[in-house]
C-alpha positions in Angstrom: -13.8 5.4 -36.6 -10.8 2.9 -36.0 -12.0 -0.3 -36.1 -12.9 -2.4 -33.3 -11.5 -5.4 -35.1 -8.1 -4.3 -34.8 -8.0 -3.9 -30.5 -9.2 -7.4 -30.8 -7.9 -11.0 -30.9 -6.9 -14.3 -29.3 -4.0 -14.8 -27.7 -2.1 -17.9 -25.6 -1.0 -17.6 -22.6 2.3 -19.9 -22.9 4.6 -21.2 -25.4 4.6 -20.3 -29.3 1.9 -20.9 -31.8 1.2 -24.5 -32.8 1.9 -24.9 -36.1 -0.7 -26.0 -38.6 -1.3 -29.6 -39.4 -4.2 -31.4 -41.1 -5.4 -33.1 -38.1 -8.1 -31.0 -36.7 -8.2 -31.4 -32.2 -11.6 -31.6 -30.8 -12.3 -28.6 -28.9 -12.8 -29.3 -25.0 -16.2 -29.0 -23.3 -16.0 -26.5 -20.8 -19.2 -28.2 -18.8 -19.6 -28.8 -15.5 -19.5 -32.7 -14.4 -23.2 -32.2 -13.0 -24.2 -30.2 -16.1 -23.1 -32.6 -18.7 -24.4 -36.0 -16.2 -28.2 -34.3 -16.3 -27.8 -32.8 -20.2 -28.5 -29.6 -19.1 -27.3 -26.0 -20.5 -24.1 -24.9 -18.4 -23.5 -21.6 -18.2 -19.4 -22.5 -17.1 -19.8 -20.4 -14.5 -17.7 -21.2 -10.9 -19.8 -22.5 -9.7 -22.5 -22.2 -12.7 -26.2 -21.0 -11.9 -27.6 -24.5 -12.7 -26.3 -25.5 -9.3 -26.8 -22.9 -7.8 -30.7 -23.4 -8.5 -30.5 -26.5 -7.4 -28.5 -25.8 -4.1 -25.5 -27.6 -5.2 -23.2 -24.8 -5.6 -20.1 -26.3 -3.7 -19.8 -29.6 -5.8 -19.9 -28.2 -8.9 -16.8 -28.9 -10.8 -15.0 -29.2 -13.8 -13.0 -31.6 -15.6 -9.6 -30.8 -15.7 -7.6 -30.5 -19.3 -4.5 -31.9 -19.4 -2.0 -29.4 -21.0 -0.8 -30.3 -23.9 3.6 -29.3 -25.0 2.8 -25.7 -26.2 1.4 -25.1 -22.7 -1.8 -23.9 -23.3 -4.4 -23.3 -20.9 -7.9 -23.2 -22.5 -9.5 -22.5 -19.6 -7.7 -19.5 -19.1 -7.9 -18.5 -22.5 -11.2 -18.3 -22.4 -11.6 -16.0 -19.6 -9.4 -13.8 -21.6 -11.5 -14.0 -24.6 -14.5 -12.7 -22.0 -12.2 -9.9 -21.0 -11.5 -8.9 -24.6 -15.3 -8.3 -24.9 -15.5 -6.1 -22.0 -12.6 -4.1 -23.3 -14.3 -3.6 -26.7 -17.2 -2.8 -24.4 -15.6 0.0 -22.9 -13.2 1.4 -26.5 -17.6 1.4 -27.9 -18.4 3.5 -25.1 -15.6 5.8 -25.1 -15.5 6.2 -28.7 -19.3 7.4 -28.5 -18.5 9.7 -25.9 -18.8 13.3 -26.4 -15.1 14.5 -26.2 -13.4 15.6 -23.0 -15.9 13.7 -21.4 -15.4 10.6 -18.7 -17.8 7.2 -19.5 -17.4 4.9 -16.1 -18.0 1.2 -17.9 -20.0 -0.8 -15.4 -17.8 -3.4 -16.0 -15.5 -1.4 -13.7 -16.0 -0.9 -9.8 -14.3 1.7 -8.1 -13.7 -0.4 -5.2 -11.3 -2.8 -6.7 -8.6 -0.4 -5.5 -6.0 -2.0 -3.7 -2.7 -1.8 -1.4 -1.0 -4.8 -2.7 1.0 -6.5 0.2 4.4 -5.6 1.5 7.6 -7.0 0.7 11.2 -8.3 2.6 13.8 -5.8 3.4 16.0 -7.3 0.7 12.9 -7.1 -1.8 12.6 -3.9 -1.0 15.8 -2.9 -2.4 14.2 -3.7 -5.8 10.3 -3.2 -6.2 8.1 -0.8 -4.2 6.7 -3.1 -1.1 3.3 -1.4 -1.4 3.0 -0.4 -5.2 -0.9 1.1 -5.5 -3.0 1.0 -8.6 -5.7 3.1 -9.0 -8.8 2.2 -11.0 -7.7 4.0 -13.8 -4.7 1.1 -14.4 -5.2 -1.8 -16.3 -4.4 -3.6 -13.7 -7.7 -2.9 -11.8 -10.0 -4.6 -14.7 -7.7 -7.8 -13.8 -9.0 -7.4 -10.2 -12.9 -7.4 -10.7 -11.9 -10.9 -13.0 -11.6 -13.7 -10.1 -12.3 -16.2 -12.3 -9.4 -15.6 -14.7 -6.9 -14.9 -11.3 -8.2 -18.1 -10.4 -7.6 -19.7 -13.8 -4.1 -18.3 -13.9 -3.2 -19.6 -10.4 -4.0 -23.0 -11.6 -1.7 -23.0 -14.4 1.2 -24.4 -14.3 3.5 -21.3 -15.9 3.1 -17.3 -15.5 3.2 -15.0 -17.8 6.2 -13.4 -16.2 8.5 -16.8 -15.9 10.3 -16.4 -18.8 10.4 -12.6 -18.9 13.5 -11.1 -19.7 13.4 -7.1 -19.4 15.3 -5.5 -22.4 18.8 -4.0 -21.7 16.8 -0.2 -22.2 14.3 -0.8 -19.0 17.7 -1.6 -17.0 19.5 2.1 -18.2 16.3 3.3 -16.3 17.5 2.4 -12.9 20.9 4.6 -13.0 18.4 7.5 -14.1 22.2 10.7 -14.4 19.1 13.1 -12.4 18.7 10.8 -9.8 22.3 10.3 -9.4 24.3 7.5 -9.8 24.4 5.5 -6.3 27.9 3.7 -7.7 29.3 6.9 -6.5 29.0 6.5 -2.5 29.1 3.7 -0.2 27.9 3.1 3.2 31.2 2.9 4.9 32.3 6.0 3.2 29.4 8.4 3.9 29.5 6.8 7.9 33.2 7.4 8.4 33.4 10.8 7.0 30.3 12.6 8.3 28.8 10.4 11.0 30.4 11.5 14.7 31.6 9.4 17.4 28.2 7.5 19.6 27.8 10.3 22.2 27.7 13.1 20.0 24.9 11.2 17.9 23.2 10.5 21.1 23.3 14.4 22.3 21.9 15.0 18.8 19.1 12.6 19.4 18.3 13.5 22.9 18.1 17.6 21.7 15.9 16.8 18.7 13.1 14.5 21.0 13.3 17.1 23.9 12.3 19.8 21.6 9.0 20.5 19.9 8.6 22.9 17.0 11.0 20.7 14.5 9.6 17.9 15.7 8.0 15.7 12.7 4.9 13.6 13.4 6.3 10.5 11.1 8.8 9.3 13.1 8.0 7.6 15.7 10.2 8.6 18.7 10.3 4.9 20.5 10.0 2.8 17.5 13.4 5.0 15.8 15.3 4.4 19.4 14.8 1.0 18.5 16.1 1.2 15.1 18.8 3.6 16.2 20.4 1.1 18.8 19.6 -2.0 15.9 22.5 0.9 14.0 25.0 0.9 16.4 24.8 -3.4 17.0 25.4 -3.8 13.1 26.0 -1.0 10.6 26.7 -3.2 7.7 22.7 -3.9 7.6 21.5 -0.4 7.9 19.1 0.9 5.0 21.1 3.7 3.6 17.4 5.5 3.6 16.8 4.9 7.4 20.6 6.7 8.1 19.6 9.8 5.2 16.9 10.3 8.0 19.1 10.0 11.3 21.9 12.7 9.5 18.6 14.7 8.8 17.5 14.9 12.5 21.3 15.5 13.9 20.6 18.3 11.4 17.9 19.5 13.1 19.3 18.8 16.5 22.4 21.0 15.2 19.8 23.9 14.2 18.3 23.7 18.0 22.0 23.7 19.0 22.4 27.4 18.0 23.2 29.6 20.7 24.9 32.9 19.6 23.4 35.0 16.8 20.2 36.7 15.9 16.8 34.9 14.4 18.2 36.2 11.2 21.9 34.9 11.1 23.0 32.5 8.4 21.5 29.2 9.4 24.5 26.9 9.3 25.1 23.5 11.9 26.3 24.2 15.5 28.5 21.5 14.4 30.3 20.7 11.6 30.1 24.0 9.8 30.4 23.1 6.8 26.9 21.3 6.5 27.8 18.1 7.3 24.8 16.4 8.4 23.0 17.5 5.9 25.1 16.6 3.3 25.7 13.2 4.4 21.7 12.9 4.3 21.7 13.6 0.4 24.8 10.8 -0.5 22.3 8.3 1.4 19.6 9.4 -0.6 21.2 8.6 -3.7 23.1 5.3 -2.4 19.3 4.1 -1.0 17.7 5.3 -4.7 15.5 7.3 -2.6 13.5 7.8 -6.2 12.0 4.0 -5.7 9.1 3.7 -4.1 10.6 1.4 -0.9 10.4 1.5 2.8 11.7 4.8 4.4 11.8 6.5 0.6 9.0 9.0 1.1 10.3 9.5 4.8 13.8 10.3 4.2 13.1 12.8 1.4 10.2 14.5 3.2 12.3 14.9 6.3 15.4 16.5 3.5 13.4 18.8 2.3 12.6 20.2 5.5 16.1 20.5 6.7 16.5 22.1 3.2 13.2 24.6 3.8 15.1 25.6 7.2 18.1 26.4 6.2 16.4 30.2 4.8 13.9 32.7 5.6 12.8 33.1 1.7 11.0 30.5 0.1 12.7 27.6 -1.1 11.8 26.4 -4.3 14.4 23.5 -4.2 12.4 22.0 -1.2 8.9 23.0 -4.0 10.6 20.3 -6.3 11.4 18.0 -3.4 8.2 17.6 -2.3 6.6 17.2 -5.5 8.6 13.9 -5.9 7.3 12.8 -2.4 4.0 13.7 -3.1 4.3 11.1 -6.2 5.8 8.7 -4.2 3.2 8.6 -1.6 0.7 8.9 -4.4 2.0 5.1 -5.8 3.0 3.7 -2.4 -1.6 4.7 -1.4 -0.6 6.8 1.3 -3.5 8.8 0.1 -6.0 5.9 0.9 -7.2 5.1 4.7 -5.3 1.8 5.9 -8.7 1.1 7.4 -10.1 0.7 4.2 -7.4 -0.7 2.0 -4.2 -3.0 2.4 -3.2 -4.7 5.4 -1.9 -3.0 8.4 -1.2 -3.3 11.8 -2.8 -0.3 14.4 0.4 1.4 14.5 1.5 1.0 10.9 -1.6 2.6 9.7 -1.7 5.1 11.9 1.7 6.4 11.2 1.3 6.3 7.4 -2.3 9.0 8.7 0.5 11.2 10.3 2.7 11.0 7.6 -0.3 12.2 4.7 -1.4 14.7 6.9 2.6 16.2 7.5 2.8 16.2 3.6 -0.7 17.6 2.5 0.2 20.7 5.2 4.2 21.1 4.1 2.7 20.9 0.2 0.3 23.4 0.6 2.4 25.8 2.5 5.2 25.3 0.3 2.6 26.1 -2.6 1.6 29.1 -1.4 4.4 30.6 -0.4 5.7 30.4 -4.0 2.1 31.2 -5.2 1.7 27.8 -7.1 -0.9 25.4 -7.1 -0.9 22.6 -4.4 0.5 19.0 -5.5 -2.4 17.2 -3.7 -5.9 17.4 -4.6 -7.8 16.6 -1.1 -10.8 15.6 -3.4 -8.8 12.6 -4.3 -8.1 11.3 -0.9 -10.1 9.7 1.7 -7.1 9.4 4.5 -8.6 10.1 8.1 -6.8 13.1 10.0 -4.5 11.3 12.9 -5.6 11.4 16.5 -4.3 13.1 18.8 -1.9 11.3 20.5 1.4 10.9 21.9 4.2 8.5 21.0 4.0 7.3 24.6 0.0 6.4 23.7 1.0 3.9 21.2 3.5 1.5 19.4 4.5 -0.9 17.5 3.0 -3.8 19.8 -0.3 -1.7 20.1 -3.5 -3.8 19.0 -6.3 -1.3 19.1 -5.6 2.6 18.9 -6.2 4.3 22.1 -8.9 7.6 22.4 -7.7 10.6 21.4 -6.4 13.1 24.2 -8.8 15.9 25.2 -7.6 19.3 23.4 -8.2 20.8 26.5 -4.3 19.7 26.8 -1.6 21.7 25.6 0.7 18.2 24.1 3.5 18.9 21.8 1.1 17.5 19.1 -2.2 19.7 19.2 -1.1 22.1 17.1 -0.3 19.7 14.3 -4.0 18.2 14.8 -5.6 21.7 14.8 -3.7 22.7 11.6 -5.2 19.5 9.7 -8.1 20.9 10.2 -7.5 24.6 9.2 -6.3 22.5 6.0 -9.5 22.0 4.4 -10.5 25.9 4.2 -7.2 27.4 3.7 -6.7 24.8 0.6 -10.3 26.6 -0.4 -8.9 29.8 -0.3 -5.8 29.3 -2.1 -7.8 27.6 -4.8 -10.0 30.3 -4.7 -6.9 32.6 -5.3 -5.2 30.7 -8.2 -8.8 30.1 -10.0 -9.3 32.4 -13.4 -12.9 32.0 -12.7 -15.1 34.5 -10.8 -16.8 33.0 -7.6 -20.2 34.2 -7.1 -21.0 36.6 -3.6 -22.5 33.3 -2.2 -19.5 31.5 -3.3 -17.2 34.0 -1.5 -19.9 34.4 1.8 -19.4 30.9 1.8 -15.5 30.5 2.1 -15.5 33.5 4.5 -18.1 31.9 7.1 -15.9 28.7 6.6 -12.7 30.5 7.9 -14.2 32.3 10.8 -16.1 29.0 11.9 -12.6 27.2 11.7 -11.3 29.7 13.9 -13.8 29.3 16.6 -13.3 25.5 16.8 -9.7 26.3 17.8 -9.0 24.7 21.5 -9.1 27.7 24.0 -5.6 26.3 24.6 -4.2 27.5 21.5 -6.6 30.8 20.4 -3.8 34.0 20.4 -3.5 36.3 23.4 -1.1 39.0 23.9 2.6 38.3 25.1 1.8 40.0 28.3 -1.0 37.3 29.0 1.2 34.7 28.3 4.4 34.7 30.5 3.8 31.7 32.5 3.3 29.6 29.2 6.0 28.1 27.7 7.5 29.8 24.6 6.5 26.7 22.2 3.1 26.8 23.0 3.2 30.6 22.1 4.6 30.1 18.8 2.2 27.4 17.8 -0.8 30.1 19.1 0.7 32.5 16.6 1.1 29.4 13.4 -2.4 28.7 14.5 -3.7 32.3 14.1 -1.3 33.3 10.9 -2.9 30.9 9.4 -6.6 32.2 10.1 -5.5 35.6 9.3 -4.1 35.5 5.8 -6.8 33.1 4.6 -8.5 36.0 4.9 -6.2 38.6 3.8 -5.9 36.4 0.3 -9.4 35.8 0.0 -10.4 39.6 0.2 -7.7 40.8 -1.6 -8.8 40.8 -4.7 -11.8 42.4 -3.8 -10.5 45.2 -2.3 -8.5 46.2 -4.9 -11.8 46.9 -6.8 -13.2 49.3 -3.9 -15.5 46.8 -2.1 -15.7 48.5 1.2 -16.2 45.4 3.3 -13.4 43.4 1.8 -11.0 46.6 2.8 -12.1 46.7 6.2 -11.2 42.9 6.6 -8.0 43.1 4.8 -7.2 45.7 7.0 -8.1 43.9 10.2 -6.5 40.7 9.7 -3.6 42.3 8.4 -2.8 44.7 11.0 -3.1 42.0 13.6 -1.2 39.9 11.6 1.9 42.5 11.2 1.5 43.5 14.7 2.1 39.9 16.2 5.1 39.2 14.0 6.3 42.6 15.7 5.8 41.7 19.3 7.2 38.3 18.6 10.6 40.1 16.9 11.1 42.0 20.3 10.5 38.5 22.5 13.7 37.1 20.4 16.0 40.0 21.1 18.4 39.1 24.0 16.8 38.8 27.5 13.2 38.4 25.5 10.7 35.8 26.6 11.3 33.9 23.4 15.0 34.4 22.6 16.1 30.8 23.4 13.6 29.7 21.3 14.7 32.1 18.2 14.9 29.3 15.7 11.6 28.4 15.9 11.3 31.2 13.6 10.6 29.9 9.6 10.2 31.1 6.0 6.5 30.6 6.7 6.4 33.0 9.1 8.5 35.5 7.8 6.3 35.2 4.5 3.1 35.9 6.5 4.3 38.9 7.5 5.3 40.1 4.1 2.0 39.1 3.1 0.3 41.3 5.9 2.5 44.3 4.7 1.5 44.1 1.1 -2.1 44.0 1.8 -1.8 47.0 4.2 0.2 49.1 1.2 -2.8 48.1 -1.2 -5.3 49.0 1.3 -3.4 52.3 2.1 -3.3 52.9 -1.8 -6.5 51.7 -2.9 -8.4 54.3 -0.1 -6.3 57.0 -1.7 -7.3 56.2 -5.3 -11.3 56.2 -4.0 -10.5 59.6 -1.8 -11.4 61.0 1.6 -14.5 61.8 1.0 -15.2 57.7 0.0 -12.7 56.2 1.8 -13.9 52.9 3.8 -11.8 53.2 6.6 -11.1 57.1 8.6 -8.1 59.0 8.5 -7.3 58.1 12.0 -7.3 54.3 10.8 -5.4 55.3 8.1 -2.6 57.0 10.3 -2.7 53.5 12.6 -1.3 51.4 9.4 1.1 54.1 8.7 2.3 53.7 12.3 2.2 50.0 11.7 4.2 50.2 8.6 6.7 52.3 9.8 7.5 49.8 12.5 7.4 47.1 9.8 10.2 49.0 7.6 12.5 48.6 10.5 11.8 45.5 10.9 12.2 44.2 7.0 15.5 46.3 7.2 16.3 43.8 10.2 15.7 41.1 8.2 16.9 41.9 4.7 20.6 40.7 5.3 19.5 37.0 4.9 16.1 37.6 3.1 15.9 38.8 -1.0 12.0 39.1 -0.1 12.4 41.4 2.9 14.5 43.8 1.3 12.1 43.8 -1.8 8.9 44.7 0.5 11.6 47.4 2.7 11.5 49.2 -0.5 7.8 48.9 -1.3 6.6 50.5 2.3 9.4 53.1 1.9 7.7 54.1 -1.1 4.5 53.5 0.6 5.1 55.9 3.6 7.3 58.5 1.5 4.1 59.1 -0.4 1.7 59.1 2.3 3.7 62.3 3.6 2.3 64.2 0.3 -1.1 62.6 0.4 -1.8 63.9 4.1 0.0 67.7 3.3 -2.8 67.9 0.8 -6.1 66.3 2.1 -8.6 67.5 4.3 -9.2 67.6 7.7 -12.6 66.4 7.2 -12.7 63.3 9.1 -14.8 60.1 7.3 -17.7 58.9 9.3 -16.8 55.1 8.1 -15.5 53.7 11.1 -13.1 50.0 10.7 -15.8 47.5 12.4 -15.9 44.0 10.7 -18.7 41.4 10.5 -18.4 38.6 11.9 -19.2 36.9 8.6 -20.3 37.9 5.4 -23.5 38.4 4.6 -25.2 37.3 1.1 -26.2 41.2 0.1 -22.7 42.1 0.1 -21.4 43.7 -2.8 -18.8 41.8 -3.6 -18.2 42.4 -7.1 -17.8 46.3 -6.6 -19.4 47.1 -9.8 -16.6 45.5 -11.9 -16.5 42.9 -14.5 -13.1 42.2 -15.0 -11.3 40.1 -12.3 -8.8 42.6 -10.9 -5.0 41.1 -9.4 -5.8 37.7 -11.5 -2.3 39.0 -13.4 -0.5 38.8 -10.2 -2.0 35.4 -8.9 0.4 33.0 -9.9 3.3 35.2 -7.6 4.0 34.4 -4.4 1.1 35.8 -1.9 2.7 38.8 -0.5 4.2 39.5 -4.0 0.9 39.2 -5.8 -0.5 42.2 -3.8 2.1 44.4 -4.9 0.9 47.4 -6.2 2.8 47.1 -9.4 0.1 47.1 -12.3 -1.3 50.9 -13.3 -4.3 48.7 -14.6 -5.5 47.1 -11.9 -4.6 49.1 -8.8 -3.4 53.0 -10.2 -0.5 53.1 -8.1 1.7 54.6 -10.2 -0.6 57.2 -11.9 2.2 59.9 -12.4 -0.2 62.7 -12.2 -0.4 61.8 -8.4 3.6 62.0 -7.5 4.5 65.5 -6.8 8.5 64.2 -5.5 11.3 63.3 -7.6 11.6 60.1 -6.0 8.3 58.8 -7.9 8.7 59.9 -11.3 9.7 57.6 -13.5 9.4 54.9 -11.1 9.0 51.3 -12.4 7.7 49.2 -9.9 8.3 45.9 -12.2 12.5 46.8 -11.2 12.0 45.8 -7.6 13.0 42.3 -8.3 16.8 44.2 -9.8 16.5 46.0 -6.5 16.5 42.6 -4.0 19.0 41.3 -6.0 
């Protein structure tokens, strides 16, 4: 064992070591002036218990030491020697630890975590305003110590006066990956990409009239503010603050389309040649978005949404994005309440709620779509969900927050408050999906009652309804009904899947359920964006999370289709005329993907797996029965704890496939786990010799 000795000694605070001489100094008495005029023990506490017992507690007091040339404090000092014993303490403790296991010193308290304050505007430019440690940095021990931050402030130096930070620490701050900010100036980026006033202000004005791009961080009276502070004097604009105006003209220019299909390239009304959006990435790197500073985390959040927009496939550039912002909210404590740590006003802490919640839900979709692991463990944050309220329900003046609004009320913002919500279980499922371990049938009973209870807490409001019920309502509060209920509906296409591909009846009649409503709202909402449709001025609402939902729901209808085949008629869990209902579905899907597949890889990819699909269910039906199968497609409401979820199987089946993207990860690709491709089965030249695994050559 390393020896203790060695983590271990004494150290001055100030100046070099004294050299030796013969003359030996006296050491100081560190007691108390009532201690020492009684002769009685003094424990050098501040204030020391002997006055506490005696009740005089607030005129106990010390004698000061003069400090000597070298500057030493020995006051000080000897706090520090204290501290040294607690961090032997805690190397003692961790070194008798059993390995891979966490000891929690009681030296250390949990609660010492803490928002340090903010800084100046031209402070910010250097040093994070609200750098956060958690209790796992040094710097927390230094907290629970107030005698030694009180020692410290006494003296007459700091540590950090005479600091001088080595020329490699200054190479750091021109990182080549984060680019080199020497590159662009204000002036430059402004003049070349930034349009005259009242083209700004028509940007502007389209953005806050609309509602789907809205994002809930930016505060629509507070950035009117800041945006006429712009135009009164540039020279002082945060290069950050103008990344995120060229980011929402970006939007506005998005909004601004009014020619072209849901599926035509998605380039600016104006400025064709991405402009805006551009412009928004030079600021970025002129601001040194990479340091944690005021507007940092907003900026990049709101670039990687403009980047996410800009396709209908997943974008893994805007993966990588967040994971940065993720980081840089995770050091600036966005992921601890205001209420509970640092010092806010109402409105500040309030908008940093929205902006954790916006980034927990773009991370997790974001995540899944590419079929990764989310950025943001929830287990590690204790952030309350915003309220739901308006911008015009508070500001920056505001002293306490007002009630939320009744979700009874169809605001621009409901859906973003019901969505936090449907956070919590989705997150559950996905980790459920990613996991290599096997949950148990309570385990899984559990996450299914979870996701059907979330759905019945959904405002009336906002619970999906067919288009025909709905053509007095305005077309953004039908889009956010069908976000609302994809959501809902793959949770529990991804958390059955798996366990329908081994057979488990109940799993394939739920799969098949969510899926087919899933597929068949995407295909109702395609018609409503054709000219003259209900929803065709609103035709960029449509995203590469919705268009990856309905992938998703296609997949799991081919497994399903599949899997019944490989278990027969005779044992099928769903009847034929169910069966012929997806192929009806699917068919209509095909047309659909082919729709779609001139701007999406992931389309055409999943065009050719129901082609297959419905190619082979031709053979399939010329040679089965007409015996129908009494098992008719009902689903419980939840699932119950005698369930057989594990189908008889050990071996977790489509754990291969789960670090794909969702829809991808159902595709019936593996002759192991689902049998697709048993050869015996194909009676068509089209099948033999068919490698599934070459569908990615095929989308490219």
């Amino acid at each position: 064992m390393t020896e203790i000795s060695k983590f271990t000694s004494k150290f001055r605070l100030n100046g070099p070591a004294e050299p030796t001489s013969g003359k030996v100094s006296k050491r100081p008495r560190l007691v108390c002036n009532q201690c020492k005029k009684a002769k009685l023990r003094c424990d050098r506490g501040q204030p020391c218990s002997t006055c506490l017992k005696k009740g005089n507690g607030s005129s106990c007091s010390y004698q000061q030491q003069t400090s000597t040339t070298t500057g030493r404090n020995t006051l000080a000092e000897d706090k520090l020697q204290h501290l040294e014993s607690l961090v032997t303490q805690l190397i003692q403790n961790q070194t008798s630890a059993v390995p891979g296991s966490y000891v929690a010193p009681n030296v250390l308290d949990n609660s010492s975590d803490k928002l340090h304050g903010g800084h100046t505007p031209e402070e910010a430019s250097s040093e994070a305003p609200d750098s956060y440690a958690g209790s796992t940095h040094w710097s927390a021990i230094l907290e629970d110590i107030h005698e030694l931050k009180a020692a410290l402030a006494e003296s007459p130096t700091t540590l950090d006066d005479d600091f001088t930070p080595p020329p490699e620490s200054r190479l750091l701050n021109e990182e080549l990956i984060f680019g080199d900010s020497t590159c662009y100036s204000l002036d430059q980026i402004i003049s070349q990409y930034l349009p005259p006033k009242i083209e700004v202000d028509r940007c502007l004005s389209k953005y806050f009239q609309g509602e789907t791009y809205i994002v809930p961080f930016v505060h629509t009276y507070q950035f009117q503010r800041q945006y006429q502070d712009f135009w009164a004097d540039m020279d002082k604009t945060s290069p950050l603050w103008l990344s995120m105006l060229f980011s929402i003209c970006h939007m506005a220019s998005l909004i601004g389309r009014n020619t072209g299909s849901p599926y035509s390239p998605r380039i600016e009304s104006s400025n064709g040649n991405g402009g805006f959006h551009t412009a928004a990435g030079q600021c970025l790197v002129l601001g040194k978005y990479h340091r944690p500073q005021k507007f940092s985390v907003q900026a990049l959040a709101l670039y990687a949404h403009c980047r996410n927009l800009q396709t209908l496939d997943p974008s893994r550039e805007m993966g990588l994005i967040l994971s940065m912002v993720v980081r840089m909210s995770y050091e600036m404590g966005y992921h601890r309440d205001p209420g509970s740590v640092g010092r806010f006003t109402t409105f500040e802490g309030e908008m940093r709620r929205r902006l954790w919640a916006s980034l927990k839900q773009m991370d997790l979709m974001t995540s899944f779509q590419l079929g990764l692991p989310s950025n943001i463990n929830l287990e590690h944050c204790d952030t309350r969900s915003p309220r739901h309220l308006l911008d015009s329900d508070f500001d920056e003046d505001t002293a306490i927050l007002p009630a939320s609004r009744s979700e009874n009320e169809p605001t621009k913002f409901l859906w973003f408050v019901v969505k936090e919500r449907q956070i919590i279980s989705f997150s559950n499922v996905c980790q459920d999906a990613l996991s290599f371990e096997e949950k148990s049938e309570s385990q899984i009973a559990q996450l299914d009652s979870e996701i059907r209870a979330m759905y019945t807490s959904i405002p009336s409001v906002l619970q999906t309804r067919p288009l025909s019920e709905s053509i007095a309502d305005q077309s953004f509060l039908i889009m956010t009904r069908i976000y609302i209920d994809f959501i809902h509906l793959k949770s529990l296409c991804i958390l059955h899947r798996k366990y329908m591909a081994r057979g488990n009846h109940f799993s394939t009649l739920t799969c098949v359920e969510a899926g087919s409503n899933l597929v068949t709202q995407f295909i109702e909402m395609n018609k409503e964006f054709s000219p003259g449709g209900q929803l065709y001025d609103n035709r960029w609402m449509l995203t590469n999370f919705t268009v990856n939902d309905f992938l998703l729901g296609n997949m799991v209808l081919c497994l399903a289709v599949h899997t019944c085949w490989r278990a027969g008629m005779q044992n099928s869990p769903i009847n034929p005329d169910t069966q012929k209902n997806v192929l009806e579905l699917l068919k209509k899907s095909h047309a659909v993907c082919l729709e779609i597949s001139p701007v999406s890889k992931d389309a055409r990819r999943v065009s050719h797996i129901i082609r297959f699909t419905l190619n082979r269910a031709s053979t399939e039906f010329s040679t089965a029965t007409a015996t129908p199968s009494s098992q008719q497609l009902s689903t419980p409401s939840v699932l119950t704890p005698g369930t057989n979820i594990a189908g008889g199987h050990s071996e977790l089946a489509g754990s291969t496939f789960s670090m794909l993207p969702p829809w991808q990860s159902c595709m019936p690709g593996d002759d192991a786990m689902f049998g697709f491709f048993d050869q015996i089965n194909f009676t068509t030249d089209e099948f033999e010799n068919m490698d599934w695994m070459a569908l990615e050559l095929l989308g490219t």
